[in-house]
Every structure is written in structure tokens, then in C-alpha cells.
PLY file of the C-alpha trace (Angstrom):
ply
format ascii 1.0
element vertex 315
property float x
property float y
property float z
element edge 314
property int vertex1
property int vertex2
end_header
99.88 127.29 107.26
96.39 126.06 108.13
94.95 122.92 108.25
91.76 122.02 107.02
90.75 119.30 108.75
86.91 119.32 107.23
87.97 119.80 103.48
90.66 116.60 103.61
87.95 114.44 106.42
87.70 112.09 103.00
91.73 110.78 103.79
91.65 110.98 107.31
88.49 108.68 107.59
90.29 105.96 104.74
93.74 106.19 106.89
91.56 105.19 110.00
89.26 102.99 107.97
92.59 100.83 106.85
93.61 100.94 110.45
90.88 99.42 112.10
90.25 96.84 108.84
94.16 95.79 109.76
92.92 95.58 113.45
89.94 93.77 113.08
92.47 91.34 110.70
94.54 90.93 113.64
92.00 90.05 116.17
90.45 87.35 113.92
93.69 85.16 113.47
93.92 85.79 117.57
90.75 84.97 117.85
90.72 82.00 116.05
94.06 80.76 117.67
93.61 82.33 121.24
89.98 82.62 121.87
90.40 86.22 122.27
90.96 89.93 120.61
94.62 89.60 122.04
96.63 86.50 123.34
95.56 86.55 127.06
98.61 86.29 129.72
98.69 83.94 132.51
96.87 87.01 134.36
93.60 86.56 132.60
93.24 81.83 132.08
95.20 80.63 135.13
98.19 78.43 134.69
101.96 78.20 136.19
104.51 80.12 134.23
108.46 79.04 134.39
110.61 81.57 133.16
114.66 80.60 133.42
117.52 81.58 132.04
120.96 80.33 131.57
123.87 81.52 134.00
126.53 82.57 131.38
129.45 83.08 133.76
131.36 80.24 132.31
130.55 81.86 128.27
131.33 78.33 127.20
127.65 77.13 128.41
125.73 79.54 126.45
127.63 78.99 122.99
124.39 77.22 121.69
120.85 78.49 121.82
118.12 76.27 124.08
116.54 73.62 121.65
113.09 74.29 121.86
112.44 70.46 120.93
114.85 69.28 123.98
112.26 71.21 126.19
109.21 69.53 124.57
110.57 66.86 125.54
110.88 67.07 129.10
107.82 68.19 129.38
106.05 65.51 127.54
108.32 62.87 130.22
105.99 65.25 132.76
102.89 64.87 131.31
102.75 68.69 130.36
102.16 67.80 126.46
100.04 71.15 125.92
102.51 73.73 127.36
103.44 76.49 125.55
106.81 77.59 125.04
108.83 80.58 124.12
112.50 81.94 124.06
113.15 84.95 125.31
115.79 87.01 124.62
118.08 87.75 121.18
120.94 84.85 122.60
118.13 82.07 122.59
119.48 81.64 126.80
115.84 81.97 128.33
112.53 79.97 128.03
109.40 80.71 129.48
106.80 77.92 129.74
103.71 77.98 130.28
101.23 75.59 131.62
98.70 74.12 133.79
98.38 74.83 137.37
101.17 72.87 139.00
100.95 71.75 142.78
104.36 72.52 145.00
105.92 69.31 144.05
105.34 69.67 140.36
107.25 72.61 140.40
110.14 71.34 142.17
110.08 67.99 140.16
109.88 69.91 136.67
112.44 72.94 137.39
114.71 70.15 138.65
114.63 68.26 134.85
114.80 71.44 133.16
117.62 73.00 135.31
119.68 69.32 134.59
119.11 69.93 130.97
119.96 74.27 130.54
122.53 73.53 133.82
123.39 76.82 136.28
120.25 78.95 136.17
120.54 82.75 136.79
118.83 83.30 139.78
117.85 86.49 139.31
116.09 86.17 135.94
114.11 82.99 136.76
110.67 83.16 138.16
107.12 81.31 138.74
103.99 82.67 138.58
100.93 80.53 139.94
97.45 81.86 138.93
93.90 80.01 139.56
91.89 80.19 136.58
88.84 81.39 139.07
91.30 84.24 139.72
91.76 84.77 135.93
87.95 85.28 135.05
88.00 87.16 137.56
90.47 89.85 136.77
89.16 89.55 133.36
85.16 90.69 133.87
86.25 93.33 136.39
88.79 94.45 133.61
85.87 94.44 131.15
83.50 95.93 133.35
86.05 98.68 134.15
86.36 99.59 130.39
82.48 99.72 130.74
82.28 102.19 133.02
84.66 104.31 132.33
82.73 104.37 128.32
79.10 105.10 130.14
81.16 107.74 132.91
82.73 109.52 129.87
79.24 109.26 128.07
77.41 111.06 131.26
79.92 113.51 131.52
80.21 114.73 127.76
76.27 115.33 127.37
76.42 117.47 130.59
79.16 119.56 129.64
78.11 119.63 125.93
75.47 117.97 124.22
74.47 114.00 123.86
75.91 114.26 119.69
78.79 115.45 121.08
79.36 112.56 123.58
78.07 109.64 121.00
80.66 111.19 118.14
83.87 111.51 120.66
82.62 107.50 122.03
83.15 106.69 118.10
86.73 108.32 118.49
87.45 106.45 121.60
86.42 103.34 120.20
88.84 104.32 117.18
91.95 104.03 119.71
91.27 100.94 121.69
90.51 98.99 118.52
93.95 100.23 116.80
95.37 99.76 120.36
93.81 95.75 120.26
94.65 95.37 116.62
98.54 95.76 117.60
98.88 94.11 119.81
96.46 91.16 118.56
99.79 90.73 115.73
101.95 91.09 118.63
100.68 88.24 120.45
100.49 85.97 117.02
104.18 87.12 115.92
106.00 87.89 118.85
104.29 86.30 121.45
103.01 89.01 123.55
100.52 88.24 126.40
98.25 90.73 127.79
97.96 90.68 131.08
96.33 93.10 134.15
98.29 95.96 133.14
97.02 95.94 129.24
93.55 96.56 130.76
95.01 99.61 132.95
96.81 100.52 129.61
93.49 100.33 128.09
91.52 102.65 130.69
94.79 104.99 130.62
94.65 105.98 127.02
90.76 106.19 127.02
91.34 108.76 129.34
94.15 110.65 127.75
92.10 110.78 124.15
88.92 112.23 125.39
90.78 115.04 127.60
92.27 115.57 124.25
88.72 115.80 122.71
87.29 117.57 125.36
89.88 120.63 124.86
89.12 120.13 120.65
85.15 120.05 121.51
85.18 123.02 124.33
86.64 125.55 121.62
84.29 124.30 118.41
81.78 125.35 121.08
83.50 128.77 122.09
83.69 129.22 118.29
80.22 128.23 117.39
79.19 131.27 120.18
81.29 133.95 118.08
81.45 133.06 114.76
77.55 132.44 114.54
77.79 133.79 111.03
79.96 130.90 109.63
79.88 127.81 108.20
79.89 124.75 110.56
82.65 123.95 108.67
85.42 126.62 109.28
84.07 126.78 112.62
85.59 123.66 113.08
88.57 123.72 111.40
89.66 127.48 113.20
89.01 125.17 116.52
91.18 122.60 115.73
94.07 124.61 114.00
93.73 127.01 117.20
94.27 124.11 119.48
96.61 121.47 117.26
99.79 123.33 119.01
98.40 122.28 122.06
97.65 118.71 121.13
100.57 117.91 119.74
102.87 118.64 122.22
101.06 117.57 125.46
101.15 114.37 122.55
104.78 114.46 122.58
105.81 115.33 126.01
104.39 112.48 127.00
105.20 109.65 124.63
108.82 110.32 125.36
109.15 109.45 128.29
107.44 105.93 127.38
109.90 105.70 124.51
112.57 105.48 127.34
110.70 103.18 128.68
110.13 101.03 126.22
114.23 101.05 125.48
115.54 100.72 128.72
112.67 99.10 131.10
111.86 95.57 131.85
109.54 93.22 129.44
106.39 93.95 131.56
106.68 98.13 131.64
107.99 97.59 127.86
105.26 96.42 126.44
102.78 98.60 128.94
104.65 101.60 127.73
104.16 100.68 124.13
100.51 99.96 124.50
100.30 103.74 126.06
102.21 104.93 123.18
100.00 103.33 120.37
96.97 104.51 122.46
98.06 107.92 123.13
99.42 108.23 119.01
96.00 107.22 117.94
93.95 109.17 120.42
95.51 112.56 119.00
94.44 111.17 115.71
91.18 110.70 116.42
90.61 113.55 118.31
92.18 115.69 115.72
90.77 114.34 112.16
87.92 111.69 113.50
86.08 113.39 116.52
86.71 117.04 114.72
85.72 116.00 111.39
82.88 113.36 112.42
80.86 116.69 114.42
81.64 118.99 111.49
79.69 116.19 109.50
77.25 115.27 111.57
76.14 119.58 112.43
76.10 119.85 108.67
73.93 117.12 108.15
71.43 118.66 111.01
71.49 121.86 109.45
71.19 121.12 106.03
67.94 118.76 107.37
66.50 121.69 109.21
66.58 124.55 106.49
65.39 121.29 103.97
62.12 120.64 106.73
59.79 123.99 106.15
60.19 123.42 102.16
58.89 119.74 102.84
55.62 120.44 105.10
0 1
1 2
2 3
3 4
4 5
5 6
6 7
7 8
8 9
9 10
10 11
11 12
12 13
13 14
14 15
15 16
16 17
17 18
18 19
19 20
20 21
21 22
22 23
23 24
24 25
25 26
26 27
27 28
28 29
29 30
30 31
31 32
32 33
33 34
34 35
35 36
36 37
37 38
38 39
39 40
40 41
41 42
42 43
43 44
44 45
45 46
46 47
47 48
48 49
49 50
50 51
51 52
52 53
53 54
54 55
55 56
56 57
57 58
58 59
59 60
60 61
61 62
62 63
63 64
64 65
65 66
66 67
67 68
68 69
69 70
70 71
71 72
72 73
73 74
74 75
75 76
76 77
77 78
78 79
79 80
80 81
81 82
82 83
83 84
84 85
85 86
86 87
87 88
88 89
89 90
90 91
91 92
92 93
93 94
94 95
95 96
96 97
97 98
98 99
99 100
100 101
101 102
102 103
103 104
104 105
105 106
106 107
107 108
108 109
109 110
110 111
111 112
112 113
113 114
114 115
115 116
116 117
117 118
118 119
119 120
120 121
121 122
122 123
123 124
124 125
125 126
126 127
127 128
128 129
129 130
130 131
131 132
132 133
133 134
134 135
135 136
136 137
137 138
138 139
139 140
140 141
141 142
142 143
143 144
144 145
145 146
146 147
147 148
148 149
149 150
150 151
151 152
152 153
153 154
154 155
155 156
156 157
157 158
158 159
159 160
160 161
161 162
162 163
163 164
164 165
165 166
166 167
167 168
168 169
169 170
170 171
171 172
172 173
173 174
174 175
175 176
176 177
177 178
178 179
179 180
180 181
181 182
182 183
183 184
184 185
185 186
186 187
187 188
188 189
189 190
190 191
191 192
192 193
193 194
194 195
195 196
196 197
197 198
198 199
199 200
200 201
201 202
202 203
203 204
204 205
205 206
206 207
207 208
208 209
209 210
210 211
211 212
212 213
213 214
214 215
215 216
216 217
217 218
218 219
219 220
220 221
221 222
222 223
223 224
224 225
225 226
226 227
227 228
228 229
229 230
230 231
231 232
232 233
233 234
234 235
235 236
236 237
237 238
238 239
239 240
240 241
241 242
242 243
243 244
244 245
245 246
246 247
247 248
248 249
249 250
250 251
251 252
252 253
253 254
254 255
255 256
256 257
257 258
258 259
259 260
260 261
261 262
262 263
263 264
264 265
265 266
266 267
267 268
268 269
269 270
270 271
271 272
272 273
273 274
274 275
275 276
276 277
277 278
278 279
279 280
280 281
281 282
282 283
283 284
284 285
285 286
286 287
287 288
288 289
289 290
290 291
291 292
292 293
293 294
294 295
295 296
296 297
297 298
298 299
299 300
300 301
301 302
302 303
303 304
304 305
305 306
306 307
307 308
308 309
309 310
310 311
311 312
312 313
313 314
């Protein structure tokens, strides 16, 4: 059975209209409570970050969950009133804290109050993190700036091989999947406290890449059609192109969100949630490049056409 991709462009645009209203939803609230799209990791604002977790050896020590409030509290006897704090884990045996920049001795001097409160720390699962905040805007413009340039590379590189339209409509579809990509994770931060950190910006550039190789293979065939079927409508042009090519997407699609899904299963918190941002990315750049870029040139060529045979009538 075909797909016509044109004829049905009215749901496929309201599906992604809904998506990206939810997203732009989501990076409000962060917004407003983060002073960002997404809540930014200790990578991006500086800070210390304490992670440690319970030794459960003796199961008789871990019988309670930490009390959030008993760690306030410690902290506020350190001065370290606007720390923010999180349990980790389903057994409630883990906190991460984070906070300020702490010198050497403040480190020492608060692991040593927390460690008499939780008692035997894992060693394995606790850590500290120390980042300047100099260091955070840092990594945070080049991040940006990356994401820049790999938008005005991608633009360069689609009017050579194609035609400027062509570049401008698959930027709109790009700009689809990092905004979906933000909006998730912006209701990730605000409900289950995810940070972004470094690797959410290499997530970012990853899946900007994936989507427009997917567009570029959608794109190269409308244009191998457009030669051949010069008789057509702009409109089954299109939609031959992408049902001749949706095998094709789909899988390369599939074959590699699996392997992510394993990830996301079995790996660590930090691969975890950089496999899932992949996975939303790579999910909605199929979409786009399938029903937004397809559809959104099919539109567009109409319009052009329909304004050209409309100009000699008008002189």
C-alpha cells in the first residue's frame, strides 16, 4: 500500500504542530524555574556536585529511605542553604547535592557530616565533581556556537547540492527535531530532575546530523523524480520519492535506535539519558524528514508553480 504523504500533509503538520506547542510548554516552566530551555547540569553554571550512596552490606542500614529534610539540614549547619538536592535511585539510598563551588576543606568538612548522618558510604557509587562557572559559560557558548555552525554548514551544503528552497525547508525540519528533542527533556528536568550537561549538546549536533542525511536521501530522489516524471504533478512526484525511499528510512531508523534502547536499559545514568536524547532526536528526525521536509517542498513547488502559470495572466 502507498502512502500519500502530500494528500494527508494537513495531520502530519497538526501532529508536529501539538508537538512543538507541548515543547515550547515545557521550556517555559524551565525557563521560568531554570533560566534555560532545559535544566542546565553542573557542566554548563559551575558548582560542586556530591553524589553518595549508602553501603547496604549490613541490609539493616538501608531499611529506611534518606530524609531529604535531615540533609537540608546539614547543609543549612554549613551555610549551603541554596543547594539543591535529589535522590537517586528507586530504594531512596543515594543523594546527589548540588552546590556552590566548595574549596578542598569544604568538601572534606561537609562529606564528613553527611557520611555521620547516611553512615558506610559505597565507595564506588560516590563522587565529586568541581566545575568553575568561567568553565561553564564556557562549554556553554562553544556548545551554542557548535549548533550554529553545524545549521549554517548544513545550510551551505544543501543549496550546493540542491537548491537554496531546498536547504531553508529541510533547516525548518531540523529545527522540528531539536525543539521536540528540548521540549522532552525541558519536562524531564522539571519532573525528574534531569540535567543537561556537555554530552546533551553532542546529543544535539548528533541527531542534527542523522535527520538531514535522512533528508538528503528523501530530497536527492524528489530530484531524480522531478528529472523523469517531468509530466507530473509536483505532488505525486513527491509522494513516489518518499514511498520509494520510506523502506530505507525506516530501518536505518530502527537499526539504530536499538541499540540505544539497550542502552538506555542497561547503561549508566549519564549514557542513559544521552541515549534517550539520541533516540527522541533520531524518532523525530525520520518524522520530519518523512511528512515535514517531504510535504513542506511539495507545498512550497506548488505554490511557485501555481504563481508562475498565475504571472503572464497578471501583466
Amino acid at each position: 500500500m502507498k502512502l500519500n504523504v502530500v494528500k494527508q500533509r494537513g495531520t502530519w503538520w497538526f501532529v508536529s504542530g501539538l508537538l512543538i506547542l507541548a515543547s515550547i510548554a515545557g521550556m517555559a516552566l524551565s525557563w521560568a524555574q531554570f533560566n534555560g530551555p532545559v535544566r542546565p547540569g553542573l557542566d554548563f553554571i559551575g558548582g560542586t556536585r556530591l553524589q553518595l550512596e549508602r553501603s547496604c552490606t549490613d541490609v539493616s542500614a538501608c531499611t529506611d529511605p534518606i530524609d531529604i529534610a535531615d540533609i537540608r539540614a546539614i547543609l543549612d549547619e554549613q551555610e549551603l542553604e541554596g543547594s539543591s538536592l535529589q535522590l537517586i535511585g528507586d530504594s531512596g539510598q543515594a543523594v546527589s547535592i548540588r552546590t556552590r563551588t566548595l574549596t578542598v576543606d569544604e568538601q572534606a568538612t561537609l562529606r564528613s557530616a553527611l557520611e555521620g548522618y547516611l553512615g558506610q558510604v559505597d565507595p564506588t557509587a560516590s563522587k565529586i565533581d568541581v566545575v568553575g562557572p568561567t568553565i561553564g559559560r564556557q562549554l556553554l557558548v562553544a556548545g551554542l556556537l557548535s549548533l550554529l555552525v553545524a545549521f549554517a554548514g548544513i545550510t551551505v551544503y544543501l543549496s550546493l547540492r540542491f537548491k537554496f528552497d531546498y536547504a531553508l525547508l529541510a533547516l525548518v525540519a531540523l529545527l522540528h527535531d531539536v525543539i521536540i528533542t528540548l521540549g522532552v527533556f525541558s519536562i524531564l528536568g522539571l519532573t525528574a530532575g534531569y540535567e543537561a550537561d556537555s554530552l546533551f549538546i553532542v546529543a544535539l549536533l548528533t541527531i542534527v546530523g542523522f535527520s538531514v542525511n535522512d533528508t538528503v536521501v528523501i530530497y536527492d530522489r524528489i530530484r531524480e523524480n522531478f528529472k523523469r516524471m517531468a509530466e507530473r504533478s509536483v505532488n505525486d512526484v513527491v509522494s513516489d520519492a518518499v514511498n520509494q525511499t520510506l523502506g530505507r528510512s525506516i530501518n536505518t531508523t530502527m537499526t539504530t535506535v536499538l541499540p540505544l534502547v539497550a542502552i538506555v536499559i542497561f547503561g549508566g545514568d549519564t549514557l542513559k539519558f544521552f541515549a534517550l536524547a539520541l533516540i527522541v532526536g533520531f524518532l523525530a528526525g525520520a518524522y520530519s524528514s518523512i511528512f515535514i521536509a517531504s510535504t513542506l517542498l511539495a507545498w512550497w513547488r506548488s505554490m511557485s508553480s501555481s504563481d508562475a502559470e498565475m504571472s503572464p495572466a497578471t501583466e
